[in-house]
PASEBA-1860 file (N, C-alpha, C; in nm, 3 decimals):
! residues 101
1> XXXXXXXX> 1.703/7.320/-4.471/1.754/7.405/-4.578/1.826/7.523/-4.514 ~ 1.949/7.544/-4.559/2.026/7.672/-4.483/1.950/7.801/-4.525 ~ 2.014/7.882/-4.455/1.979/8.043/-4.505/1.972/8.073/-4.634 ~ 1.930/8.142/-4.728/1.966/8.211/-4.860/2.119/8.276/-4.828 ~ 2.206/8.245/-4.945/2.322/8.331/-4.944/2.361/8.436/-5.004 ~ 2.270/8.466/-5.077/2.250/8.571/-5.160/2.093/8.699/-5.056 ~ 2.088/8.816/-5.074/2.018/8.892/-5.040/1.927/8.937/-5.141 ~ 1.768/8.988/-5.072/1.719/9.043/-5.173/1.708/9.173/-5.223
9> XXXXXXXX> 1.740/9.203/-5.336/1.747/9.352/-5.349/1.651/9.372/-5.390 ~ 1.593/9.500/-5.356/1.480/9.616/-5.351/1.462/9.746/-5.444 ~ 1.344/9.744/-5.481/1.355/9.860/-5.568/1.212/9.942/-5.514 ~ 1.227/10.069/-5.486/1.159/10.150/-5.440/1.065/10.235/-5.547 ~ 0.904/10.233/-5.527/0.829/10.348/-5.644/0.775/10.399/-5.527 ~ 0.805/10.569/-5.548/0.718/10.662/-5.464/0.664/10.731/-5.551 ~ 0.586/10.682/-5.665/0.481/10.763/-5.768/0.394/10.824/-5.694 ~ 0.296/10.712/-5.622/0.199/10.759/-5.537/0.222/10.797/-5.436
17> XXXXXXXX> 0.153/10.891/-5.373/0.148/11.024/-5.246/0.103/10.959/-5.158 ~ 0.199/10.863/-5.015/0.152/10.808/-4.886/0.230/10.702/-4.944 ~ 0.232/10.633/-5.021/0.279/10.499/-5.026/0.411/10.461/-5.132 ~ 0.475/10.377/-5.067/0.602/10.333/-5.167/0.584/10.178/-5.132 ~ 0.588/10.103/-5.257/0.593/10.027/-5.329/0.742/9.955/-5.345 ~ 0.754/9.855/-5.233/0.827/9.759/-5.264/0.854/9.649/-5.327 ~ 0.936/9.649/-5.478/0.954/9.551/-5.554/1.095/9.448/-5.518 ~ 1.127/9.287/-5.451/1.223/9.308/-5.439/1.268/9.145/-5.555
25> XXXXXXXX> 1.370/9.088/-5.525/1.414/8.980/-5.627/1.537/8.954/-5.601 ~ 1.613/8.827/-5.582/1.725/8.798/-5.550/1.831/8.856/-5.644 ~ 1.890/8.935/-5.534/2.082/8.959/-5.596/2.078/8.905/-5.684 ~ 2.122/8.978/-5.785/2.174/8.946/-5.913/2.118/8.906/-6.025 ~ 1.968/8.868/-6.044/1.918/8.804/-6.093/1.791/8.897/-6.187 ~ 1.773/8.942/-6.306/1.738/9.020/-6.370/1.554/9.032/-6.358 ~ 1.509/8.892/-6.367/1.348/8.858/-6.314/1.317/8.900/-6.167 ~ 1.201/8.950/-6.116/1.147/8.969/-5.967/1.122/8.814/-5.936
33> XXXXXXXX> 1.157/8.761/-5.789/1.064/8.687/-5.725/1.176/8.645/-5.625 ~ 1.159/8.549/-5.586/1.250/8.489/-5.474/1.299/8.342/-5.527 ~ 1.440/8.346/-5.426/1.527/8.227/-5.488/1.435/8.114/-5.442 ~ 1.468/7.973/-5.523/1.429/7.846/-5.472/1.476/7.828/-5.264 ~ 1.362/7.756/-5.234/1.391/7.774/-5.079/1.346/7.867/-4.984 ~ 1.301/7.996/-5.055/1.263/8.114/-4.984/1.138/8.098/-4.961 ~ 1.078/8.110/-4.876/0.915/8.158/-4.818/0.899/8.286/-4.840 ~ 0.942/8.378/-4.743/0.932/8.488/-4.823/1.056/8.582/-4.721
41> XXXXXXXX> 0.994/8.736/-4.744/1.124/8.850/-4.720/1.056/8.912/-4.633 ~ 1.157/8.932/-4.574/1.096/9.009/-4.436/1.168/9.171/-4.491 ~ 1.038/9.246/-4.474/1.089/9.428/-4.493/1.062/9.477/-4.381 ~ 1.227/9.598/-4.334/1.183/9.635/-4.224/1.210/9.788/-4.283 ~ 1.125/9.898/-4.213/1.142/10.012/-4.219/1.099/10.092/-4.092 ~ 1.169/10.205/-4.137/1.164/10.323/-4.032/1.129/10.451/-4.080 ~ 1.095/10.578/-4.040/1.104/10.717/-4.115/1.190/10.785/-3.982 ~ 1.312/10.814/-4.041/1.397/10.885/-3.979/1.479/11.003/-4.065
49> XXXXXXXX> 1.554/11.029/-3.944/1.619/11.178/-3.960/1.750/11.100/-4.073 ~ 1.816/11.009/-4.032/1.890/10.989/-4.081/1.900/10.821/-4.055 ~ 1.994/10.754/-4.159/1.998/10.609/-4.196/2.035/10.525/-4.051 ~ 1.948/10.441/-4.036/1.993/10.347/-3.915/2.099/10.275/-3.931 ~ 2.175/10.217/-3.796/2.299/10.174/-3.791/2.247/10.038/-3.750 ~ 2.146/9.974/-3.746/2.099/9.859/-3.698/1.906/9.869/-3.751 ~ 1.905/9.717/-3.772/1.771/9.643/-3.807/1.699/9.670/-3.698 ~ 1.678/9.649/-3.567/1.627/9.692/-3.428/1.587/9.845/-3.423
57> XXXXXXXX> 1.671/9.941/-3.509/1.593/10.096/-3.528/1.469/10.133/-3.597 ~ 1.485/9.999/-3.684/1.332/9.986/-3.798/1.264/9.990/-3.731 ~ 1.139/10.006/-3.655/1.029/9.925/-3.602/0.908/9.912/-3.708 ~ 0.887/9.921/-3.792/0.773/9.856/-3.859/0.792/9.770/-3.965 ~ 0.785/9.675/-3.931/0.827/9.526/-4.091/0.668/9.469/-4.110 ~ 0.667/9.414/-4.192/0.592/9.324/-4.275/0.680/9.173/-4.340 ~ 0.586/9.138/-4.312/0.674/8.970/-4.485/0.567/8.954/-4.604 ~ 0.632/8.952/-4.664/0.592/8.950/-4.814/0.659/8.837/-4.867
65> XXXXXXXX> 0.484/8.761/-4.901/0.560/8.607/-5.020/0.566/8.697/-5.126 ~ 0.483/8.798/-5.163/0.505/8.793/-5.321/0.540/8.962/-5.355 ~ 0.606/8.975/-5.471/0.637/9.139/-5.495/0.494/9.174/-5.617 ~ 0.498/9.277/-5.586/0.545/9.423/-5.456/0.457/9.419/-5.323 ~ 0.505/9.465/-5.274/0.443/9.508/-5.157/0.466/9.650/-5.103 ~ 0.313/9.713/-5.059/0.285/9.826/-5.066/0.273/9.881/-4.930 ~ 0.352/9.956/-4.883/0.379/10.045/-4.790/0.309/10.163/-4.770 ~ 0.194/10.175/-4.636/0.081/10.287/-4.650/0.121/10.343/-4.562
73> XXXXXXXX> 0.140/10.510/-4.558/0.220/10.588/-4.472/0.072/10.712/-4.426 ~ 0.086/10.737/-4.294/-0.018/10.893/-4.287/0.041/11.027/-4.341 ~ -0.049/11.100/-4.340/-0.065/11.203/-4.417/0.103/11.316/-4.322 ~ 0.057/11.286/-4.214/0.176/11.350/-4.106/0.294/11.262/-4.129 ~ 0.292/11.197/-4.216/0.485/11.115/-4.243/0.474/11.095/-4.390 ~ 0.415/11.204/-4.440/0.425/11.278/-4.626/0.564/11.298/-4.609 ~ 0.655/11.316/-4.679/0.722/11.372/-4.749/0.897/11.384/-4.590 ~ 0.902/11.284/-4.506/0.967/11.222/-4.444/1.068/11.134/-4.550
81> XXXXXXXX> 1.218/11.102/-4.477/1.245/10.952/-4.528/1.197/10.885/-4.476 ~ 1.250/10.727/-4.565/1.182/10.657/-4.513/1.293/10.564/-4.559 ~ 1.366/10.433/-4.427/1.466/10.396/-4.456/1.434/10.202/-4.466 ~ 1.480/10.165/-4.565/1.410/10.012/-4.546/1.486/9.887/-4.561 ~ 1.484/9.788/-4.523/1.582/9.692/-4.508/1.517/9.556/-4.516 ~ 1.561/9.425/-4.626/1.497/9.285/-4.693/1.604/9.177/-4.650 ~ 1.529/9.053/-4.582/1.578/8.975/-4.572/1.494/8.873/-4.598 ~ 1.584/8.731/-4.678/1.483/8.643/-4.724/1.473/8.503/-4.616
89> XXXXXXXX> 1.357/8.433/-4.594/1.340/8.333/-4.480/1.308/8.248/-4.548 ~ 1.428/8.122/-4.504/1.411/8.029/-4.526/1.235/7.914/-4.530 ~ 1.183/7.852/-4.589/1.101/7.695/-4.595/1.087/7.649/-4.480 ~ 1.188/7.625/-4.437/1.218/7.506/-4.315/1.132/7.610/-4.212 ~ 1.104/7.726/-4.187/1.020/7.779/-4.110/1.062/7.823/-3.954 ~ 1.248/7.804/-3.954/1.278/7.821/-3.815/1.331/7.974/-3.822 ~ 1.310/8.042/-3.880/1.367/8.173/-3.840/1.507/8.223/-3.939 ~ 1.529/8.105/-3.994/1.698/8.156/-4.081/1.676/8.262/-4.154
97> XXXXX> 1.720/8.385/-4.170/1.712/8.459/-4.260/1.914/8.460/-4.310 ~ 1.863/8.525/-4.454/1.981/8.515/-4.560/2.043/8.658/-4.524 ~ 2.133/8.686/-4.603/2.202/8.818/-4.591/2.078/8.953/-4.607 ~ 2.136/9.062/-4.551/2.001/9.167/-4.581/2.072/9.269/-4.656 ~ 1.971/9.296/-4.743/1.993/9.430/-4.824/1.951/9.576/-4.734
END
């Protein structure tokens, strides 16, 4: 099965104090979940000064089969950005990821 050609877009809740809450769901598509074919999304994030120019600046990801997924931050990276980036992985289990949001 090829890559996803579509990306998943992300929606961010920082209600709660330490944690943001990643909801994400394929481009374009009004329901949460992932396209047919997807296993799941790889989220990568960082807390920086300013927006990374590359996926390799993230260093902390997770994969998530299912939304949301909840992001637990320490008390010393309160009120930091925090910059984040979704890509969806293919079934077939070799590594393809789709376009990234």
């Amino acid at each position: 099965m090829p890559p996803p050609e579509t990306y998943p877009e992300a929606e961010i809740d920082s209600s709660v104090i330490r944690r943001l809450t990643v909801r994400f769901k394929d481009a374009g598509r009004k329901t949460r979940g992932k396209p047919q074919g997807v296993l799941d999304a790889e989220i990568r994030w960082g807390i920086r000064a300013e927006p990374s120019t590359s996926v390799e600046e993230l260093a902390a990801s997770a994969f998530a089969t299912t939304t949301p997924h909840t992001c637990v931050f320490s008390e010393k990276q309160r009120g930091q950005k925090a910059y984040f980036v979704c890509a969806g992985k293919t079934q077939k289990g070799n590594g393809d990821r789709g376009a990234k949001s």
